[in-house]
C-alpha distance (Angstrom), angle and dihedral (degrees) to the residues before:
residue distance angle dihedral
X1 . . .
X2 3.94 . .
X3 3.98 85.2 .
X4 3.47 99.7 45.5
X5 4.04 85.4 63.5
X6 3.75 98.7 41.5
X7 3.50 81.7 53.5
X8 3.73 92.5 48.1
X9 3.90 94.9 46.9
X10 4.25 83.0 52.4
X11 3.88 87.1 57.8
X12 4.23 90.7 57.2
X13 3.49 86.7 63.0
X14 3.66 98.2 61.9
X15 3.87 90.6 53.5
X16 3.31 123.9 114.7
X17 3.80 109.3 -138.1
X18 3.87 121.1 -159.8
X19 3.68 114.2 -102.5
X20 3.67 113.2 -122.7
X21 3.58 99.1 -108.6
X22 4.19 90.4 50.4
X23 4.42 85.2 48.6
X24 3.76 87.5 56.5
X25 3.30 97.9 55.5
X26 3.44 97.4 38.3
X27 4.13 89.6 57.2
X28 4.06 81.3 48.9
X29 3.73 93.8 51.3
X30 3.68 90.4 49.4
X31 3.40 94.8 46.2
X32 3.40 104.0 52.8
X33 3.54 83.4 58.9
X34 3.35 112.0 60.0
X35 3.86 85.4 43.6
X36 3.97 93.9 53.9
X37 3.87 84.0 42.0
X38 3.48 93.3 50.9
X39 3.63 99.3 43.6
X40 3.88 84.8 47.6
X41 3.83 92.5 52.8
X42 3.74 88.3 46.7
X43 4.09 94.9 61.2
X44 4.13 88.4 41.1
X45 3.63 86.1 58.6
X46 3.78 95.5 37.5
X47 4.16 90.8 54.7
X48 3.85 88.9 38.6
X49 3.94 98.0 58.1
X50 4.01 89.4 35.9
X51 3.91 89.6 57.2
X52 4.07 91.3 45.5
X53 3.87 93.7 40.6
X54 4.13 85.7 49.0
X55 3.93 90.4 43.1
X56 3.69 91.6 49.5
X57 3.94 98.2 43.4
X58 4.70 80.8 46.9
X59 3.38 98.2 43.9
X60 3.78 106.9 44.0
X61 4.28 97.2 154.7
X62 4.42 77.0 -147.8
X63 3.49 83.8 70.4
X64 3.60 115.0 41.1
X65 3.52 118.5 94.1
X66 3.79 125.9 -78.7
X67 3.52 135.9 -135.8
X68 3.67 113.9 -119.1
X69 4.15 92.9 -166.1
X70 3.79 117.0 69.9
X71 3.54 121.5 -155.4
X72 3.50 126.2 -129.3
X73 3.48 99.5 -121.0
X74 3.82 97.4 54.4
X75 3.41 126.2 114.8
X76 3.61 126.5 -109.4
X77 3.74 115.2 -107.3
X78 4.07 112.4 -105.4
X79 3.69 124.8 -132.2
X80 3.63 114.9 -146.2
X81 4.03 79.3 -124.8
X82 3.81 92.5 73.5
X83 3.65 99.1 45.9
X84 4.28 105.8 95.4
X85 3.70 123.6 -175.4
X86 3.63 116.5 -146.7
X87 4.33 101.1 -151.4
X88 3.71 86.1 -162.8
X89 4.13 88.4 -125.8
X90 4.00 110.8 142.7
X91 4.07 120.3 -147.4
């Protein structure tokens, strides 16, 4: 066990750390990123909840048109009165 971490010490020597100057811009680089992604994300969203908020205020089903005529093969409309549930508990 001792060896296997002298050895592993050894290996730190043979990397090649980032000069300072090359770590700054690297933190820049990745910065700018995540702000342009951000920002990016941002409008996406913005555009995305616009479209819904404009499709829900358009297409309201209260307000669309109703038919007057109802087949005979429709289906009654349910009340949430006639719905029971059956819990399956015995007395």
């Amino acid at each position: 066990m001792i060896n296997f971490l002298k050895e592993s010490i050894k290996e730190f020597e043979h990397v090649v750390w980032p000069t300072q100057k090359e770590t700054k811009q690297y933190f820049m680089i990745v910065t700018w990123i995540i702000v342009w992604l951000t920002i990016f994300l941002f409008i996406v969203s913005s555009i995305l909840s616009a479209g819904l908020f404009f499709a829900k205020d358009n297409i309201n089903p209260a307000t669309l048109p109703q038919t007057t005529q109802q087949n005979s093969n429709s289906t009654p409309d349910l009340n949430l009165e006639d719905i029971k549930f059956d819990t399956g508990a015995t007395k």
